[in-house]
Each structure stands twice: as C-alpha cells, then as structure tokens.
N, C-alpha and C positions, 0 to 999 in steps of 0.2 A: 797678644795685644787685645783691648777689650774697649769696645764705644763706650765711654760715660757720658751722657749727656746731663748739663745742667736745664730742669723743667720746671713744671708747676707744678704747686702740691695739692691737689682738686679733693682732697678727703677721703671719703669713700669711695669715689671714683680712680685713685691711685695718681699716680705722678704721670702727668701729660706731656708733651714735646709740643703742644698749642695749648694756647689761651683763649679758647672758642666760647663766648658766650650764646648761649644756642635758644632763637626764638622760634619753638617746635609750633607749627600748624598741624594741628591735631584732625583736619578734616580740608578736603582739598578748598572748597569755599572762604577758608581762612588765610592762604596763602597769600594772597597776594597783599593782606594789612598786615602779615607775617612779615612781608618783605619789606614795604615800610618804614616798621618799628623796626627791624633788623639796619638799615640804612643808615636812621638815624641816629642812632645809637653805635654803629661799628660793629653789629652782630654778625653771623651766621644764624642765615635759615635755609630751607629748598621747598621747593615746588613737588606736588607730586599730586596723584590721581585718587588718594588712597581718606580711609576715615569713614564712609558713609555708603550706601546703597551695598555693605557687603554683607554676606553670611557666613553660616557655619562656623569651622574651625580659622578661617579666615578675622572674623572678629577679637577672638585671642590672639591669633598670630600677629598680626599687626599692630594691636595693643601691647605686647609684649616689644615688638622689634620698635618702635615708637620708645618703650620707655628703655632698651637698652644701646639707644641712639643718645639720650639724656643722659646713658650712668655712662659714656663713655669715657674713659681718664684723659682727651681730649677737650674735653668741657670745664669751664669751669661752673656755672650757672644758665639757669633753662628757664624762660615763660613759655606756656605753653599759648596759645592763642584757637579757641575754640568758635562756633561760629553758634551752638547751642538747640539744634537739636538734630545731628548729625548721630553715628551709631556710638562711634568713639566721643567720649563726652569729654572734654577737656577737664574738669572737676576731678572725676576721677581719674583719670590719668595723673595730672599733678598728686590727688594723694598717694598713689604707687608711687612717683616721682619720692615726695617727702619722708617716706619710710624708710629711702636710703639717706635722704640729705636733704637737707633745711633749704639749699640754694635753690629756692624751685617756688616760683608762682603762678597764677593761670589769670586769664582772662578772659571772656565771651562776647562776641560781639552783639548780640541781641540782649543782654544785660550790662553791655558798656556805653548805651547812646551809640550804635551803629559805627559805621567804618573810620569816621571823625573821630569820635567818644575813644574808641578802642585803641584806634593811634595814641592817641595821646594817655593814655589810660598807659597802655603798652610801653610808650615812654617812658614816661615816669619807672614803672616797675622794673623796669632792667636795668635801670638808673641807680635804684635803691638797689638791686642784686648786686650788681657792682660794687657798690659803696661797703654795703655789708658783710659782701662775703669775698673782700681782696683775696687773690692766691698768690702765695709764698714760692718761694724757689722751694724746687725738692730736688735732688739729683733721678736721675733716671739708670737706674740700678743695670736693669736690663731690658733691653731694646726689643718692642715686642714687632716683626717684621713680617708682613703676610706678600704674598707669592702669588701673582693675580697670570694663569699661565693659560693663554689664551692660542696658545701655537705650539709647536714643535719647538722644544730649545734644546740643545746638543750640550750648551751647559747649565744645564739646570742643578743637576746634583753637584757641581763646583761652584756654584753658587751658593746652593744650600750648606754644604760644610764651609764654606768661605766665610760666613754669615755666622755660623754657629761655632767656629774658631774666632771669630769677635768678642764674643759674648753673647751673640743676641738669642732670644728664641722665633724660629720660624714655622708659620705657617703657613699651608700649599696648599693652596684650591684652583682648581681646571675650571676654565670661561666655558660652559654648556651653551650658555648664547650669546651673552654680551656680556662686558668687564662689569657693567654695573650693575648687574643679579650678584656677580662674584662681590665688587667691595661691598655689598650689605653683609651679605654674608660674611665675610672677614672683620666687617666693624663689628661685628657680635661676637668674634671673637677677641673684641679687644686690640688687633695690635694699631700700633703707633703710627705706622708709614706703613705704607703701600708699595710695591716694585713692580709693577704692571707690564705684561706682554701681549699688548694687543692683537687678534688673527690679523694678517695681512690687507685683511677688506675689510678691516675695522682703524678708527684715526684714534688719537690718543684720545684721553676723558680724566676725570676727576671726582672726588667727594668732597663735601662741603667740609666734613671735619677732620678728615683724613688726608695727611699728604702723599700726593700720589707720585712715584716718576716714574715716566713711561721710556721705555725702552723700545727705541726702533728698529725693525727688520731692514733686510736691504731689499725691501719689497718695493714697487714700483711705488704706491698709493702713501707707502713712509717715506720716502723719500723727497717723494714731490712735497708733505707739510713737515720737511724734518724739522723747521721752527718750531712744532706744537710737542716735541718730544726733547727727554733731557737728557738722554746719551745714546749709543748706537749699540745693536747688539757685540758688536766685534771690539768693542773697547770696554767690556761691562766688566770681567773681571779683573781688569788692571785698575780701574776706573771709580768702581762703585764704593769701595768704601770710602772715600776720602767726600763721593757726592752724597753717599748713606749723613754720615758725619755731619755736613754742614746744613742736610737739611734738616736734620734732627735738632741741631743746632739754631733754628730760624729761618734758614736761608730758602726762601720760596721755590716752589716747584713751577715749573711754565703755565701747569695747571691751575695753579692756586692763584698764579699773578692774574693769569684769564679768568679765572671764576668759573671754570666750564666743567662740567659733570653734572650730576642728577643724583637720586636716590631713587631706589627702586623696590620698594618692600616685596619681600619673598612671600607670594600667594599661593594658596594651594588649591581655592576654591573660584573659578571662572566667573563669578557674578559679574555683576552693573560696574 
C-alpha cells in the first residue's frame, strides 16, 4: 500500500499538501504588520526575535533558513515585509526569493508610509500573488514525513519501516531542547508533516507551515491536556496511517486548528 495524496503544484517549490500563502517578516520589528496583512488576507505568518542586531555567521544563517522557509513545497506564494534598515534587508532577501520563483514580493515599512501604508500596501500585494500565481492540483508522489523524537519511544523503528512500507520517505531528528529547534530543522528538510513526540515536561506545539500531530505519552503532564494532542502513544501504530492520510489529505491537526507553535531559527552565534 502506498499514501497518494492529491496537493498543490507550487513549481519549483514541488507539490505541497498545504496551500500556505506565506507573509515572511524579514526582521522581528515587522512582525506584528506581518500579522495584519497575513489576517486580512488568510495568510501564514510568525513571530520571532530574529533579522537584526545579529552577527557573524548568524547573518547567513538566518538569511538562508528565512529563504528556505519561502522555497518550502508547503507554500505557495511569499511577501516578504521588511521594516528597512534592519541587518536582513527584505529587498534582498526577496531577490534570493525570485531566483527560485517569480511568486515573491517584498515590501518596507519605512518606504511604504509606515504601519498604515504597509498594511495596506501588503494587502494589496498578496492579493495580486494570489490572483497571479493560482496553484493547481499536483498529486503528491511521495510523502516527505519528519520524525520530531523528543523521548524515549519503544516503537520508533516500527514506525519508521511502517512509514516507509507506505511509500513515504522519512526523516528523524532527536528534540536537543525543544520540538521547535527540531521543526526548523526539518522544515529545511522539506518534509510535508511533522509526527512529533514531545519529552514528557514538554505540551504539544506546532508550525505555521508545517502540519504537526503530536503524539501523547502516558505521562501525567499529557494527559492532563490530552485535547492539545492528536493520538496516544499506545494506539500510534494501529492508528497513524489512516490519521497520516487524512491529514495529508486537509484534514487539520489540533495544532493547526489552535494556531499554536512558533518558529525558531537555528543560531549559532549568542548576539543581541
């Protein structure tokens, strides 16, 4: 048996299982008209700390993990919203953006008429993104599945060949501190959905573009919000393909309905 999922055809980005129009705040000062235009329009954006006051190798990193946040097959279209003279320049950024793909605009708030200006500046432009660059159905060949393993799991390797007797290809990365260092890290590797196992003293979480389902231990702290989780560790491999399936298929994660997670750009340099 093998998951086919019908998706969207994002271009160079590849065939997604979301239709996330993504309004990237290039500099944490821009997030919050990031969020706005994202509002008003039915986007995806997030919040984060990151764009400005950094150095080193930290400036490449982040400029990179920022634009393969944009190329994810997740996406279909990206404004970038910059605030203008932050380290990360939104300009540039969207033209990295454009050399993969034309779905990509930017905008500045100190050149848009300020917070008002840029809303509505903002608006407009993901309006047109929309309009211009609709995505098509594309089937989704093979299911890209990252492995967010933040505890002790007994069936993790029955999981991983379960997963990969489907069809799909999987990816496995160990939570060093929290789930949401790891989904950065796995959104740059591109996969589709997320299967998260939070440590015990950690509650479920989410990613903006990424759908996550969190898998509960029978630990005291999961149990008491087992609402914030989408299945139990003791029922996961009888369970999860058919819940794999339908959420690849649309069907929202508890995560995604709440809106809850963060992004957390992988830093290597301690600055401001």
């Amino acid at each position: 048996m093998t998951i086919s999922i019908k998706g969207f055809d994002h271009g160079n980005r590849g065939a997604g299982i979301r239709n996330h129009q993504l309004i990237l705040p290039t500099v944490v000062c821009s997030t919050h008209v990031s969020r706005r235009i994202a509002t008003e329009v039915g986007a995806v954006t997030f919040a984060h700390q990151h764009g400005c006051g950094i150095i080193g190798d930290d400036v490449a990193g982040i400029d990179n993990f920022f634009v393969s946040l944009a190329d994810h097959p997740n996406v279909s279209s990206v404004l970038a919203v910059g605030l203008g003279c932050e380290t990360i320049q939104s300009q540039e950024l969207a033209a990295k953006l454009l050399s993969r793909n034309k779905s990509t605009q930017y905008r500045i708030i100190q050149e848009s008429g300020g917070v008002e200006g840029t809303v509505a500046a903002g608006v407009k432009a993901a309006r047109e993104l929309s309009q211009a660059f609709p995505s098509a159905s594309a089937t989704v060949t093979k299911l890209r599945v990252g492995l967010d393993l933040g505890r002790t799991v007994e069936s993790a390797a029955a999981l991983e060949q379960l997963l990969k007797d489907q069809g799909c290809e999987v990816v496995v990365a160990h939570s060093e501190s929290s789930s949401a260092e790891t989904f950065s890290k796995l959104s740059q590797e591109n996969v589709h959905v997320i299967i998260s196992f939070p440590s015990e003293s950690q509650p479920a979480s989410g990613f903006p573009l990424i759908p996550v389902i969190n898998v509960a231990s029978s630990g005291v702290l999961h149990q008491a919000i087992r609402g914030d989780f989408d299945i139990d560790e003791n029922a996961l491999l009888s369970g999860i393909v058919k819940l794999l399936t339908d959420v690849a298929a649309g069907t929202e994660t508890v995560a995604e309905k709440s809106k809850s997670g963060e992004i957390r750009a992988p830093r290597v340099v301690r600055s401001a």
